[in-house]
Structure formats: structure tokens, C-alpha cells
LOMAR-784879 format. One line per field, with one value per residue (C-alpha): residue in one letter; chain; x, y, z; residue number from 1. Coordinates in steps of 0.25 Angstrom, whole numbers, plus 2048, in hexadecimal, padded with zeros to 3 digits. Example, Ala and Ser with C-alpha at 12.3 -4.5 7.8 and 13.67 -1.06 7.14 Angstrom:
<atoms>
resn	(A  S)
chain	(A  A)
c1	(831  837)
c2	(7EE  7FC)
c3	(81F  81D)
resi	(1  2)
</atoms>
This chain:
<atoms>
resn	(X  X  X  X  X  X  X  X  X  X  X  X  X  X  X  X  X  X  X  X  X  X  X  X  X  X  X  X  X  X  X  X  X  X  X  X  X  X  X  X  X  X  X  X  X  X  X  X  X  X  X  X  X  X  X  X  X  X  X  X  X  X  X  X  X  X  X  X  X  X  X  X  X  X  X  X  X  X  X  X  X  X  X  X  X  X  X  X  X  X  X  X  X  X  X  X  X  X  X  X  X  X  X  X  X  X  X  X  X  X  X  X  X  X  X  X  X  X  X  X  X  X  X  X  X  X  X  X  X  X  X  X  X  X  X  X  X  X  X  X  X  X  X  X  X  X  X  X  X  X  X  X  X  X  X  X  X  X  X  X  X  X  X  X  X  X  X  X  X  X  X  X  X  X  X  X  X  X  X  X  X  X  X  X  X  X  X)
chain	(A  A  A  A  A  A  A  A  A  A  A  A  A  A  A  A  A  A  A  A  A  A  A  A  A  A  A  A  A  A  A  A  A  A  A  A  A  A  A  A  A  A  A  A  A  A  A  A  A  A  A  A  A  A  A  A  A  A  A  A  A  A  A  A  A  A  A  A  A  A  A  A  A  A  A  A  A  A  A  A  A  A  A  A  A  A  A  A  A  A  A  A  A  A  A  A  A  A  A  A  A  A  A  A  A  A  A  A  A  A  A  A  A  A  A  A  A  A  A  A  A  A  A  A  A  A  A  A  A  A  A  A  A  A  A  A  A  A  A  A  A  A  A  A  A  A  A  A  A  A  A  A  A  A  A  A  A  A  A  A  A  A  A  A  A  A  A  A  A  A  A  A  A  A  A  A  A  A  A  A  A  A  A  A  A  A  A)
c1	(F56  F65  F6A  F65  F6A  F76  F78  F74  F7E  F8B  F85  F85  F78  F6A  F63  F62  F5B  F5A  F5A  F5A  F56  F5D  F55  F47  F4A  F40  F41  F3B  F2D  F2D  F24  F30  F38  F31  F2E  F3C  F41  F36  F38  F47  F40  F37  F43  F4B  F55  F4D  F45  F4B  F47  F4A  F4F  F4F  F50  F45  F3B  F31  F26  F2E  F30  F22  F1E  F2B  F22  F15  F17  F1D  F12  F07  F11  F10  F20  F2B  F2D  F39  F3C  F47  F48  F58  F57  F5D  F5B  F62  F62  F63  F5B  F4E  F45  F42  F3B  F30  F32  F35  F33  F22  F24  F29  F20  F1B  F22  F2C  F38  F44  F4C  F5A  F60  F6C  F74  F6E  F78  F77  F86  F8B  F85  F7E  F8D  F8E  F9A  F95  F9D  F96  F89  F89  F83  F87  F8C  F9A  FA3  F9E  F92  F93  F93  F89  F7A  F70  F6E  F7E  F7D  F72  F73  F71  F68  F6C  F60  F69  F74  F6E  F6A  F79  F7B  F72  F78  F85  F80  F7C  F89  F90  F87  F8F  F87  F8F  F87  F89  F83  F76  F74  F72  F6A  F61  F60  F5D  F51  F4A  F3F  F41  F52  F57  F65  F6C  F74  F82  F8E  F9D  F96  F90  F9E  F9F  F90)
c2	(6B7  6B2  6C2  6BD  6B0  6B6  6C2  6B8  6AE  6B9  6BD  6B0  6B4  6AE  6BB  6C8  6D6  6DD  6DA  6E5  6E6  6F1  6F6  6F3  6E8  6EE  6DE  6D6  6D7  6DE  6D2  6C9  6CF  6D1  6C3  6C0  6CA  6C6  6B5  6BA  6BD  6B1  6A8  6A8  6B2  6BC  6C9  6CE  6DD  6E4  6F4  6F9  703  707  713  715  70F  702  702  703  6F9  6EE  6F2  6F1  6E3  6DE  6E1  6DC  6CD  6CC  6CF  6D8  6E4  6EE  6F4  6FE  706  708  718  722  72E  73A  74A  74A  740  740  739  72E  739  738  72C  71F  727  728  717  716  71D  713  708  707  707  70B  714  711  71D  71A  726  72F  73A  73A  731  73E  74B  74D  74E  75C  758  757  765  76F  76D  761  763  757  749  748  73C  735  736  731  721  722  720  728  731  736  73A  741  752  756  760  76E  76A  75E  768  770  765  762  772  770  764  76C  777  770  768  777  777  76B  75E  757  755  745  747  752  748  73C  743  746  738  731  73C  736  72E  71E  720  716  713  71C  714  71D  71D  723  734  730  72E  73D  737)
c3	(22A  225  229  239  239  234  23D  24A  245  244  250  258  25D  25B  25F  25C  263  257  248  23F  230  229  21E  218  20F  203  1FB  209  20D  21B  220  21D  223  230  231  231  23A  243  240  246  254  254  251  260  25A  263  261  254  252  246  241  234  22C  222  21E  22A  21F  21E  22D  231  227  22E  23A  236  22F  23C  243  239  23A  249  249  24F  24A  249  254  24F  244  23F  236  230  23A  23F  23F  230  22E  234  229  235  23C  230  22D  235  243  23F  23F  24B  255  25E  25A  263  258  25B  252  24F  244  23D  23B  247  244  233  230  239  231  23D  245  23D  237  228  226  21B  219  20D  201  1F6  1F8  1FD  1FB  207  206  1F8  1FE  209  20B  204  211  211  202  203  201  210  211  219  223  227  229  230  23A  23C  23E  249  24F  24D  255  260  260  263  271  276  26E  263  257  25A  268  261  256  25E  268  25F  25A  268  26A  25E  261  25F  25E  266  25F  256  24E  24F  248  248  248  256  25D  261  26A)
resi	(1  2  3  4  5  6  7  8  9  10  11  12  13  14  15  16  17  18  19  20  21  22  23  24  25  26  27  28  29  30  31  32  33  34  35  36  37  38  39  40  41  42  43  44  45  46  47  48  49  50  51  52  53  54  55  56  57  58  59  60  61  62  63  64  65  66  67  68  69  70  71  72  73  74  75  76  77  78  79  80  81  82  83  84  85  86  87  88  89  90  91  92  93  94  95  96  97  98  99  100  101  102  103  104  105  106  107  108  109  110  111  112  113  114  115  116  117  118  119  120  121  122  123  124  125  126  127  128  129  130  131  132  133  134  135  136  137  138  139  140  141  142  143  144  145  146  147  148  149  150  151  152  153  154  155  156  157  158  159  160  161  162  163  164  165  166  167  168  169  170  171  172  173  174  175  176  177  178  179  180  181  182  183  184  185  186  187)
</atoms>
């Protein structure tokens, strides 16, 4: 509640569109924080809608608890999703059907892999992915290289890789607002 009071006072507003929870929090009991995030659209600082990112099981519990306390519920989710990573597809996509949730992925075009400009195909840690998330010091299998080899391909026929990758994306179903980064600038 101090995190809102905060951000609408640095704002020097005393409404918001959308207010957006980053990850689970595993030591707060979901009710708790749904009665919060729902007190903050009952209060006169407006309709306060939420995204987050989470596993689809967290998700769909966020969802169901809302709708067992009468309040709001998510209406975006924020994930990890793109031609290397597709785990959503499985995942959190099967929560979503029917629910009207818009899907926001981080990282539609994999911290640039999917540009085709990793080079030779990696196979151990290198120093820069030595200090990043988990995803970018993972050993990327050949699968994911052969989706870049793909993407490459295309890219001779005229389509950038920047351009096929974020194609892709907005076909999904759900994917409303990539979150982009520097890679998209050749878009």
C-alpha cells in the first residue's frame, strides 16, 4: 500500500490505469494481496488493474481467488516468450483462453538471439552471459539455433530478422504489447 501511495505521490497523480505487481511474492498470501490491489480501485484512485509475472498455476490461482472475493482480477499477463522460448505456449497460454488477458512478453526476440547475430553456434558460457539471468546462461541447444538459421534465411528474402521475429510475436494469440528493447531498432 506504501509502494502506491509512493508512486502516485512522485507521480502527482491520485489515479492510476494500471498497476502492475512484478513477480508472485511466495511469503504473502495471494488473498492479501488481491484485497489490496482491489481496496486500491475502491478507494477513488480508480480502476487499478494489475500484471505480473508468475507460473501459469500461480496465475490461475491470482484469478481464481479474485473471483471467489468478488474483486478484480488481472487483466494482463507480463512473460517470458519468444521463438526460443515458447514454454508459454504450454504453460500460461492454456490459463488464458477465455479470459480476456492480455499478453504482454518481455524479450519477444530472446535479448537479440533471435537477430542471428549470436555468431557460431554457442555451446558453454561466455563472459557475458556469466552476469545475466538464468535464461542467458543457459547452454542453448542446436534447436534454438536452428530457429535463428531459419529466421536468417528468411531475412535473405527481403525480412530482417527484427522485422520476422516480431511478426511472429504479434500473431500470437493474447500478445498485445511486446515489451522491446535496443535489438528492435532495426523494426
Amino acid at each position: 500500500m506504501h509502494s502506491i501511495d509512493d508512486s502516485l505521490r512522485r507521480l502527482g497523480t491520485d489515479y492510476v490505469d494500471l498497476y502492475q505487481i512484478h513477480r508472485f511474492d511466495h511469503e504473502t498470501p495471494i488473498e492479501e494481496t488481491i484485497e489490496a490491489l482491489g481496496r486500491r480501485g475502491e478507494d477513488g484512485q480508480g480502476v487499478v488493474h494489475r500484471s505480473v509475472v508468475m507460473y501459469a498455476w500461480q496465475f490461475a490461482k491470482m484469478l481464481y481467488t479474485a473471483d471467489e472475493m468478488g474483486l478484480t482480477r488481472f487483466v494482463s499477463m507480463q512473460n517470458h516468450y519468444n521463438l526460443i522460448y515458447r514454454e508459454e505456449e504450454r504453460a500460461d497460454a492454456a490459463a488464458m483462453p477465455g479470459r480476456s488477458i492480455a499478453v504482454i512478453p518481455w524479450s519477444p526476440l530472446a535479448r537479440g538471439f533471435v537477430t542471428g547475430t549470436a555468431g557460431a553456434r554457442i555451446t558453454g558460457i561466455t563472459v557475458r552471459r556469466q552476469d545475466r539471468h538464468v535464461w542467458a546462461r543457459s547452454v542453448l541447444p542446436a534447436c534454438d539455433f536452428d530457429v535463428v538459421d531459419r529466421i536468417t534465411e528468411v531475412a535473405r528474402n527481403g525480412a530482417p530478422p527484427t522485422r520476422s521475429g516480431a511478426a511472429w510475436m504479434l500473431q500470437q494469440p493474447g500478445v498485445t504489447a511486446p515489451i522491446s528493447g535496443p535489438a528492435h531498432a532495426a523494426l
